[in-house]
PyMOL CGO cylinders between C-alpha atoms (Angstrom):
from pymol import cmd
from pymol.cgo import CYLINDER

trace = [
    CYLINDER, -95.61, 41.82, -49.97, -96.48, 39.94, -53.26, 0.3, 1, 1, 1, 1, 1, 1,
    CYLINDER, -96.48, 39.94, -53.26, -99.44, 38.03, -52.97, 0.3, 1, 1, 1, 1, 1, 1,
    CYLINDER, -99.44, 38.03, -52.97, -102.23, 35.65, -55.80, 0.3, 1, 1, 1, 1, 1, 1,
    CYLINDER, -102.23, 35.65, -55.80, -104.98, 33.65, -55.02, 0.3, 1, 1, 1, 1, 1, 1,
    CYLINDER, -104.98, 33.65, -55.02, -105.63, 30.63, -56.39, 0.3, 1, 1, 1, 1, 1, 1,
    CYLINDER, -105.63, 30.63, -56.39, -109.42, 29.58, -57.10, 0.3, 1, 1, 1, 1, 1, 1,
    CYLINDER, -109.42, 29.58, -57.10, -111.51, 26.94, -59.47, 0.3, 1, 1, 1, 1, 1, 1,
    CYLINDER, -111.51, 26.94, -59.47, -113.21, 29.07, -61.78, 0.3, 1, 1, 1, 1, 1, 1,
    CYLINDER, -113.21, 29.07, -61.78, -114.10, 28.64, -65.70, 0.3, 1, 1, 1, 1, 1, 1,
    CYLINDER, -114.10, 28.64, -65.70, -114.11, 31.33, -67.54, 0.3, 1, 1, 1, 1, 1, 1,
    CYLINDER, -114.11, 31.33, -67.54, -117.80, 31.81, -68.20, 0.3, 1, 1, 1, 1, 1, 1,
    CYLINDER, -117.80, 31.81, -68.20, -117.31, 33.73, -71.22, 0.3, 1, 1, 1, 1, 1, 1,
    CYLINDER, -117.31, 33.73, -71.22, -116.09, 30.78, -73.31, 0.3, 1, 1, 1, 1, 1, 1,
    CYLINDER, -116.09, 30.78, -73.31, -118.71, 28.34, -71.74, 0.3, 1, 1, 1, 1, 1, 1,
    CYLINDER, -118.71, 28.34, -71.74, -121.03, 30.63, -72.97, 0.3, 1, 1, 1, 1, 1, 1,
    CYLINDER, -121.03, 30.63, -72.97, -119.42, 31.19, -76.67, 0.3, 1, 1, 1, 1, 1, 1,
    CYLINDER, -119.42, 31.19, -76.67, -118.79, 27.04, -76.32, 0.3, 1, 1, 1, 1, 1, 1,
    CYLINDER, -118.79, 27.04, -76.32, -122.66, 26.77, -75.64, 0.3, 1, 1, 1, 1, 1, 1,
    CYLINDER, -122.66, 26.77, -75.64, -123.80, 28.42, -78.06, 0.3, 1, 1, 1, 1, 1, 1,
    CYLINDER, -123.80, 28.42, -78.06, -121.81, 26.77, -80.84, 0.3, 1, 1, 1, 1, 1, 1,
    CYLINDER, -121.81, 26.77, -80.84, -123.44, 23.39, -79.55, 0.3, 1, 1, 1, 1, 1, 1,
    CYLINDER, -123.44, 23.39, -79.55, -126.49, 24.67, -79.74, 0.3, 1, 1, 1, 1, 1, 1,
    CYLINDER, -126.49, 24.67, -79.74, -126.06, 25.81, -82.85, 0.3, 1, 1, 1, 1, 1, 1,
    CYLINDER, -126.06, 25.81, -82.85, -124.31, 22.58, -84.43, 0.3, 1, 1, 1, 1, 1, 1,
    CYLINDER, -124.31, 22.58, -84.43, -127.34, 20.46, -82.78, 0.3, 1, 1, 1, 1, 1, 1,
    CYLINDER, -127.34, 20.46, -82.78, -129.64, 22.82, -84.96, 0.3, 1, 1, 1, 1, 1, 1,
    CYLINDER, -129.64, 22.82, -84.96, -127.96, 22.72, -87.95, 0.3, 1, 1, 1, 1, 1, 1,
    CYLINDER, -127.96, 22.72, -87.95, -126.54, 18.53, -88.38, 0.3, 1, 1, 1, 1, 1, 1,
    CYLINDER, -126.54, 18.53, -88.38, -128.39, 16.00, -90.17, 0.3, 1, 1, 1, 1, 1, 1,
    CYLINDER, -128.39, 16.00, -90.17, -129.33, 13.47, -87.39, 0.3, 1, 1, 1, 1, 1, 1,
    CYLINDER, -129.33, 13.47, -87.39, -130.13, 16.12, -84.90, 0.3, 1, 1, 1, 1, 1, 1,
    CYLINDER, -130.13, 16.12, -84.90, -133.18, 17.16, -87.00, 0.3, 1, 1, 1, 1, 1, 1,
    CYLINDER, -133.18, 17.16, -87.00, -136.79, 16.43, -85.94, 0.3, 1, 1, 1, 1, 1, 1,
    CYLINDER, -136.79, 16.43, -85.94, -135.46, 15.02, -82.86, 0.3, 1, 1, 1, 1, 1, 1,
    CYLINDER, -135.46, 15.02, -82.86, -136.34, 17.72, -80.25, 0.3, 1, 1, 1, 1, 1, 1,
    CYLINDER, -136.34, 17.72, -80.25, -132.48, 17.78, -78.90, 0.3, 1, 1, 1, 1, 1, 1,
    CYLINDER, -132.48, 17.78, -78.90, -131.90, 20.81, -77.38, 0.3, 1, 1, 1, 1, 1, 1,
    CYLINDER, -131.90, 20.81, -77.38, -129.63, 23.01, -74.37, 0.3, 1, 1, 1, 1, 1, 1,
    CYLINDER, -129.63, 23.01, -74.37, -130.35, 25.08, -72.37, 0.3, 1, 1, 1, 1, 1, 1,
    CYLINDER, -130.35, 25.08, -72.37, -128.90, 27.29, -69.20, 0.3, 1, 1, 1, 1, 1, 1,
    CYLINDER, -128.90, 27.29, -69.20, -130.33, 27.84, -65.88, 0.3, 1, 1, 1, 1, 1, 1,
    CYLINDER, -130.33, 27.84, -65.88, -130.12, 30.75, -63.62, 0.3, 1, 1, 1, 1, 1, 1,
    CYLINDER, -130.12, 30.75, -63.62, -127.23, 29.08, -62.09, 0.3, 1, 1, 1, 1, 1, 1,
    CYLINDER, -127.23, 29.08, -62.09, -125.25, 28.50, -65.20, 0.3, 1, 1, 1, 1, 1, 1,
    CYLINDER, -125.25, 28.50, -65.20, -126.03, 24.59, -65.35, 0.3, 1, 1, 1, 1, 1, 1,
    CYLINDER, -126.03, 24.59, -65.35, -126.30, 22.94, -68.88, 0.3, 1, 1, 1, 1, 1, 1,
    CYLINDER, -126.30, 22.94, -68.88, -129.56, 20.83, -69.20, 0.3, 1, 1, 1, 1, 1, 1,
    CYLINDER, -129.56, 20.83, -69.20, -129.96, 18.71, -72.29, 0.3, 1, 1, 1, 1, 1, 1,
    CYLINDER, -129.96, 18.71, -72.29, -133.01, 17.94, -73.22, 0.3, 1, 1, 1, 1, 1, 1,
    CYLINDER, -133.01, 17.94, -73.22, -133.43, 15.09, -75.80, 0.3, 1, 1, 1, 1, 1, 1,
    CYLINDER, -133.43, 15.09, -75.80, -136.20, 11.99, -77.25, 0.3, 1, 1, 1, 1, 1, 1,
    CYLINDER, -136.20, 11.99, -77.25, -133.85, 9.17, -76.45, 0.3, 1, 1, 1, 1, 1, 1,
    CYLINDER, -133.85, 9.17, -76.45, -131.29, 8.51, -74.43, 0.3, 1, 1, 1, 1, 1, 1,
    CYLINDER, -131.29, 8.51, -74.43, -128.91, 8.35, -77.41, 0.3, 1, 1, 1, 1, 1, 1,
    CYLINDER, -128.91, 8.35, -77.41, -129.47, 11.36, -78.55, 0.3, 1, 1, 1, 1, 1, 1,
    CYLINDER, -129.47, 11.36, -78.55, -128.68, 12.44, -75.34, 0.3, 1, 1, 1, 1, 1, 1,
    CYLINDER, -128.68, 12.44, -75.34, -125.42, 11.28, -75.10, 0.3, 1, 1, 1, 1, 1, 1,
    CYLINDER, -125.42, 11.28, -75.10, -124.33, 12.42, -78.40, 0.3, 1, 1, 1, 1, 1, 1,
    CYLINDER, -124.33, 12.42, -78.40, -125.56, 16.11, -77.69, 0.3, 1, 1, 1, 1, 1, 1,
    CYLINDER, -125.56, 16.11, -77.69, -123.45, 15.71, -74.74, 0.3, 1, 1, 1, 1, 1, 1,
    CYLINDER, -123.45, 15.71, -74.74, -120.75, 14.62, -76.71, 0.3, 1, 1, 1, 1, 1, 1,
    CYLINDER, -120.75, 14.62, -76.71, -121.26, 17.65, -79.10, 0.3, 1, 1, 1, 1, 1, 1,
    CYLINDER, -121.26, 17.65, -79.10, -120.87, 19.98, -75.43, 0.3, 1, 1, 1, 1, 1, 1,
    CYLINDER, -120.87, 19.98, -75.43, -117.73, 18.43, -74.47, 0.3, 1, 1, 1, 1, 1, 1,
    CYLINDER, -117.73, 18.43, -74.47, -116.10, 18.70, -77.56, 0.3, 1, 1, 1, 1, 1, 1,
    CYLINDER, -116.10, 18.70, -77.56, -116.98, 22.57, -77.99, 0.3, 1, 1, 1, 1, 1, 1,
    CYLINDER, -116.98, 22.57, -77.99, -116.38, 23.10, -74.37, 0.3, 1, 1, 1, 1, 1, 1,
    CYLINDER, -116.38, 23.10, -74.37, -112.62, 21.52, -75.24, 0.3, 1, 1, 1, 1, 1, 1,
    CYLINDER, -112.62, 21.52, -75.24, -112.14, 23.45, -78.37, 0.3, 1, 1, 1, 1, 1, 1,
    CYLINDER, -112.14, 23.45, -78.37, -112.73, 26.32, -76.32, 0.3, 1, 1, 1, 1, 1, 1,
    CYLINDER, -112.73, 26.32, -76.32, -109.89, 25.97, -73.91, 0.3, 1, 1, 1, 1, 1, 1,
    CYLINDER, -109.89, 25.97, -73.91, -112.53, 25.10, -70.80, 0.3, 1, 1, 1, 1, 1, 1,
    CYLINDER, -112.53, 25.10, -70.80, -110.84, 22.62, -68.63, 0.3, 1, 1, 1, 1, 1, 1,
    CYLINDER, -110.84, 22.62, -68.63, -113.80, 19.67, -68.63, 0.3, 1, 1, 1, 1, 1, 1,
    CYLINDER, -113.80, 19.67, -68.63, -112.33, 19.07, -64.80, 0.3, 1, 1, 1, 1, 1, 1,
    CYLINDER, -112.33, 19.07, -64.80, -114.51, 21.87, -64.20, 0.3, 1, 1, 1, 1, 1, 1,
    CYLINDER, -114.51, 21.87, -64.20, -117.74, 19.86, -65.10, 0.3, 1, 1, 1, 1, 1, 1,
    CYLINDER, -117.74, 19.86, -65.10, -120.15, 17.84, -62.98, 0.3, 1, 1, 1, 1, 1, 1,
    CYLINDER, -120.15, 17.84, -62.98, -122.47, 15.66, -65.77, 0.3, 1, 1, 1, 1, 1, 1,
    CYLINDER, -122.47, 15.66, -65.77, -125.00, 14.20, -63.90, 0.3, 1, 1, 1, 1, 1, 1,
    CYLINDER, -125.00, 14.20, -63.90, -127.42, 10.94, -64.59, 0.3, 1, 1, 1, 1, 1, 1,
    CYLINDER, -127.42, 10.94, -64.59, -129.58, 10.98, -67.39, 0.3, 1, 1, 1, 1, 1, 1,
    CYLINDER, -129.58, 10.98, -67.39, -133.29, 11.43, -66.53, 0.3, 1, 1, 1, 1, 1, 1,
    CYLINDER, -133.29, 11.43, -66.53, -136.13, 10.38, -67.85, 0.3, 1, 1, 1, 1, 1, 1,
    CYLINDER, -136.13, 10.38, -67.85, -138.73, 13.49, -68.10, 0.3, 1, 1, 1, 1, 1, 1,
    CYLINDER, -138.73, 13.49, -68.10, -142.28, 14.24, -69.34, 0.3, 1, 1, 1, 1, 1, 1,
    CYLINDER, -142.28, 14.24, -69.34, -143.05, 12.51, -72.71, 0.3, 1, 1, 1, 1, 1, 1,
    CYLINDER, -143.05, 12.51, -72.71, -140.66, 10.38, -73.44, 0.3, 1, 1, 1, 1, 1, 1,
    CYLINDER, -140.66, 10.38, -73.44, -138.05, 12.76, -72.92, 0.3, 1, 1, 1, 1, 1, 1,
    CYLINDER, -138.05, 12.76, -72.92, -134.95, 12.55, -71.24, 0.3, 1, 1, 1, 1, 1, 1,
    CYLINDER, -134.95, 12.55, -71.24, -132.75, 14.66, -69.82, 0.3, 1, 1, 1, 1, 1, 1,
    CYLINDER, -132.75, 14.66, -69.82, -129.14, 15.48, -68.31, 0.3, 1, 1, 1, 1, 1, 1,
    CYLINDER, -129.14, 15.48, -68.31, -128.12, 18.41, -66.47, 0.3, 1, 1, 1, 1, 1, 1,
    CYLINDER, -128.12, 18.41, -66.47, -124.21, 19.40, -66.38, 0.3, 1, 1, 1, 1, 1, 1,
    CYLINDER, -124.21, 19.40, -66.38, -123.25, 21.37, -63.60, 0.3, 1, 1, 1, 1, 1, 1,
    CYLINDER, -123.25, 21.37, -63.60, -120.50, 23.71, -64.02, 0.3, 1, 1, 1, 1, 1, 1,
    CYLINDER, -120.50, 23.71, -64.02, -118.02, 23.43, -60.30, 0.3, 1, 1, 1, 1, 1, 1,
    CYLINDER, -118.02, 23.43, -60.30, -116.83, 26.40, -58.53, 0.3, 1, 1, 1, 1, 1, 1,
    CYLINDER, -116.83, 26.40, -58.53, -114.90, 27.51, -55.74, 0.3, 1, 1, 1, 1, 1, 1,
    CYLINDER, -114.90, 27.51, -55.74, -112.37, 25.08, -54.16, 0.3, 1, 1, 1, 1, 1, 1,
    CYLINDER, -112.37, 25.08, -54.16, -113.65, 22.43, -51.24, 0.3, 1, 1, 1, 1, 1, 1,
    CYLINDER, -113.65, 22.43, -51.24, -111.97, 22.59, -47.71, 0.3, 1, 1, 1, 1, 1, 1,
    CYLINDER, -111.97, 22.59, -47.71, -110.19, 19.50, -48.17, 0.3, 1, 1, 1, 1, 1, 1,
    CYLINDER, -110.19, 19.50, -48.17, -108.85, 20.35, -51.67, 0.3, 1, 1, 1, 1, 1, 1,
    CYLINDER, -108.85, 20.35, -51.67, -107.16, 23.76, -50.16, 0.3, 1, 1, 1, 1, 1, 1,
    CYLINDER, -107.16, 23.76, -50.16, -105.92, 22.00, -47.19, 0.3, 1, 1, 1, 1, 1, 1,
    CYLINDER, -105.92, 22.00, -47.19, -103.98, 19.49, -50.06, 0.3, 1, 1, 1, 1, 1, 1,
    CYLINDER, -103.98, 19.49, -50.06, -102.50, 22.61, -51.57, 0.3, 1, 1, 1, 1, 1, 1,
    CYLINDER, -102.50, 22.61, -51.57, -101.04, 24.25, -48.33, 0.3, 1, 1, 1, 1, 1, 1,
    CYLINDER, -101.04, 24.25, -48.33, -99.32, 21.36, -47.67, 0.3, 1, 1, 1, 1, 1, 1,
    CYLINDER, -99.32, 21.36, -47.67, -98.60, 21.12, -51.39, 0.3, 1, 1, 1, 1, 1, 1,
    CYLINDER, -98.60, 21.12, -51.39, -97.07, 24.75, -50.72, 0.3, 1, 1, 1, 1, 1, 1,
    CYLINDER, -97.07, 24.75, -50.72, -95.24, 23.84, -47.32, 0.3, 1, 1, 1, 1, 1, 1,
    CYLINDER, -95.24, 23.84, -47.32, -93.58, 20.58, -48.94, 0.3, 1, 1, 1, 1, 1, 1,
    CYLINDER, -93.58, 20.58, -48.94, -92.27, 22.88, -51.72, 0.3, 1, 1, 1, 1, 1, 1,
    CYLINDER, -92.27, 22.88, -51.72, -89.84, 24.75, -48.79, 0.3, 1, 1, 1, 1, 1, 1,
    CYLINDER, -89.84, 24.75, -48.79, -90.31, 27.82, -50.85, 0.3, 1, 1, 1, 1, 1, 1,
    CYLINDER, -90.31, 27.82, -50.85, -90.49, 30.87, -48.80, 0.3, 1, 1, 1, 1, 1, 1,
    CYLINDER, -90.49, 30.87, -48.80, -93.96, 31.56, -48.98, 0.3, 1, 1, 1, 1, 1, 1,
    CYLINDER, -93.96, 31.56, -48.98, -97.37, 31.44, -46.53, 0.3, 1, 1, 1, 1, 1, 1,
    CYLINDER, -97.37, 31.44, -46.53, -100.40, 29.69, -47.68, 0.3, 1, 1, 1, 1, 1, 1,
    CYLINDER, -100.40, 29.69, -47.68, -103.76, 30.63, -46.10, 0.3, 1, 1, 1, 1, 1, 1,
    CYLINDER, -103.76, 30.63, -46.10, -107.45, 29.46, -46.54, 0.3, 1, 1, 1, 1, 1, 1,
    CYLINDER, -107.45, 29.46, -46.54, -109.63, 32.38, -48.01, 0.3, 1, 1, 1, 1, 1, 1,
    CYLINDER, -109.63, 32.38, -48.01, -113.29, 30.43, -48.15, 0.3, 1, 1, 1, 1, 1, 1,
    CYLINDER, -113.29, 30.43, -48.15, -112.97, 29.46, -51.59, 0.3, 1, 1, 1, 1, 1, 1,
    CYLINDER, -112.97, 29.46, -51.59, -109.79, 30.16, -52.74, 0.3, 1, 1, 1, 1, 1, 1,
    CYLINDER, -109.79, 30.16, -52.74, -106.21, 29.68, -51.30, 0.3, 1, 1, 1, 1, 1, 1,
    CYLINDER, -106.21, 29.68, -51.30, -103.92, 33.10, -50.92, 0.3, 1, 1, 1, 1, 1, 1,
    CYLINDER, -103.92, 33.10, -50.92, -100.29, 32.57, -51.22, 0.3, 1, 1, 1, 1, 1, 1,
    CYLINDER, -100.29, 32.57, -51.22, -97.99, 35.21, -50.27, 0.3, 1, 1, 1, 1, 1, 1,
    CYLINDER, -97.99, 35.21, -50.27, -94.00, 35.71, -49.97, 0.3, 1, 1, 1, 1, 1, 1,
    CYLINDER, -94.00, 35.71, -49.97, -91.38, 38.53, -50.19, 0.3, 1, 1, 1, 1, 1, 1,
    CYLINDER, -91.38, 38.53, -50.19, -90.22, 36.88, -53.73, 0.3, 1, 1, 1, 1, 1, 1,
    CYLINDER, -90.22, 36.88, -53.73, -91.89, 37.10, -56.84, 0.3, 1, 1, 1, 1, 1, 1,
    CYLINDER, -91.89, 37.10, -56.84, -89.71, 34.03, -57.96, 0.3, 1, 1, 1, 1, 1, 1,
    CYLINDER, -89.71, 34.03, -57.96, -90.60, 32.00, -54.94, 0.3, 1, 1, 1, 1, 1, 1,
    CYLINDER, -90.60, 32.00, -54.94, -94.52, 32.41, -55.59, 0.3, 1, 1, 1, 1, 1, 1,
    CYLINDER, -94.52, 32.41, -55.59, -94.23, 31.76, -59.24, 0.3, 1, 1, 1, 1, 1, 1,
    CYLINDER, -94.23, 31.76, -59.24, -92.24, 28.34, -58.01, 0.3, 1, 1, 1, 1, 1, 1,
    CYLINDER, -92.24, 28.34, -58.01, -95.44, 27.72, -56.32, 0.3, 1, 1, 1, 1, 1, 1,
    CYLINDER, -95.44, 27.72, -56.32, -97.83, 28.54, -59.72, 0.3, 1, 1, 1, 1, 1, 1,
    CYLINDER, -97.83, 28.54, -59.72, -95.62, 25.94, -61.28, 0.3, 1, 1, 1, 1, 1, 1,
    CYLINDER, -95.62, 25.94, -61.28, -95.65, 23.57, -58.37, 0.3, 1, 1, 1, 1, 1, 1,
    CYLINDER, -95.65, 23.57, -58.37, -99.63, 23.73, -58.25, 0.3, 1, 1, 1, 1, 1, 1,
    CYLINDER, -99.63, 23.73, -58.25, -99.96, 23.20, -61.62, 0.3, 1, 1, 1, 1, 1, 1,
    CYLINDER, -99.96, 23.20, -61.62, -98.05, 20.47, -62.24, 0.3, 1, 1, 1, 1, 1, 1,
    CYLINDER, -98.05, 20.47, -62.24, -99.91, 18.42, -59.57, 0.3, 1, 1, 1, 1, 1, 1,
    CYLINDER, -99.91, 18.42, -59.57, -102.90, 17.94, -61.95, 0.3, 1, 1, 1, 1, 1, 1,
    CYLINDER, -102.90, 17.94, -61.95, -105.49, 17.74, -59.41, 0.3, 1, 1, 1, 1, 1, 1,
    CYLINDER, -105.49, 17.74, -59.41, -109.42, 16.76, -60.53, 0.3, 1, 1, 1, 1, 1, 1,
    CYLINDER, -109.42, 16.76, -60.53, -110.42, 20.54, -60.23, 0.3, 1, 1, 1, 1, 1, 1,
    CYLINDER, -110.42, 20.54, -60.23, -109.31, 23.29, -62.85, 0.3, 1, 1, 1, 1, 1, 1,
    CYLINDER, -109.31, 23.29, -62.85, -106.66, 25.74, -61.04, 0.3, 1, 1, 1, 1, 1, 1,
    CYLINDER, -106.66, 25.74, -61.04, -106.34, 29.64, -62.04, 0.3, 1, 1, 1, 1, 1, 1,
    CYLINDER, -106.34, 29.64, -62.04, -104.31, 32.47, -60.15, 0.3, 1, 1, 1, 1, 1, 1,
    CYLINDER, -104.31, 32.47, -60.15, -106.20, 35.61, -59.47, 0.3, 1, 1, 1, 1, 1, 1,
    CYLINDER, -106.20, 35.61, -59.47, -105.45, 38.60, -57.81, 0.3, 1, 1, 1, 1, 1, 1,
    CYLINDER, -105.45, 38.60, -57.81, -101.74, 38.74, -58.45, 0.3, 1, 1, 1, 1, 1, 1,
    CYLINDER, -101.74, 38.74, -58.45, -100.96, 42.10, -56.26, 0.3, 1, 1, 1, 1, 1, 1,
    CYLINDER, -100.96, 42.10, -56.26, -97.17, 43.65, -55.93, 0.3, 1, 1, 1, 1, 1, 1,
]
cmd.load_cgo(trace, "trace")
């Protein structure tokens, strides 16, 4: 029986290419020199920015989100959190990077998948929702369904097996 999951993941691979083109731009333009602005990654794939001012701040973060877009990463998938103020002067912003879908998000898309009538079953798998059905044509009806809700995660399909 044809089966997919769907999950919230970004692909890592351009968050990385997108960070390092920030980095790089941040290096490189006019008003970013002498100003100590900076990214970096932790071990859990978080963006910090460090910066001198809280300006600065905001328009490295700027410079992230527009790479990150360029890029094709869905910015749904980002969790910018307060700016802090750190050691000397400093201040700093870390962007965490979501994954996984919550409970009550995959509980919205089985019954986004049982209002669609399609012929298909929709089961919780921790993270990620597995849809299943005899048709190939009935679960593509539900890619299309869950994609046009638009919902404040990004949405892939893994795991497509015949």
């Amino acid at each position: 029986m044809p089966s997919f999951d769907i999950v919230s993941e970004l692909d890592m691979m351009e968050v990385d290419n997108a960070f390092n083109q920030a980095r790089k731009e941040l290096a490189q333009r006019y008003d970013f020199k002498g100003t100590s602005t900076d990214l970096e990654r932790d071990k859990d794939g978080a963006i910090l920015i460090k910066a001198n001012s809280e300006g600065r701040c905001e328009a490295a973060h700027q410079v992230l989100m527009e790479k990150l877009a360029k890029r094709g990463v869905p910015l749904e998938g980002l969790d910018p959190q307060k700016v802090e103020p750190a050691a000397g002067g400093h201040v700093r912003q870390l962007v965490k990077l979501k994954k996984g879908i919550k409970s009550e998000d995959a509980k919205k898309i089985v019954a986004l998948v049982k209002e669609s009538g399609l012929k298909v079953q929709a089961s919780i798998q921790g993270e990620a929702v597995r849809i299943s059905g005899k048709k190939k044509d009935d679960l593509q009806g539900v890619m299309h369904a869950v994609r046009a809700k638009n919902y404040p995660f990004p949405v892939s399909f893994q795991n497509f097996r015949d």
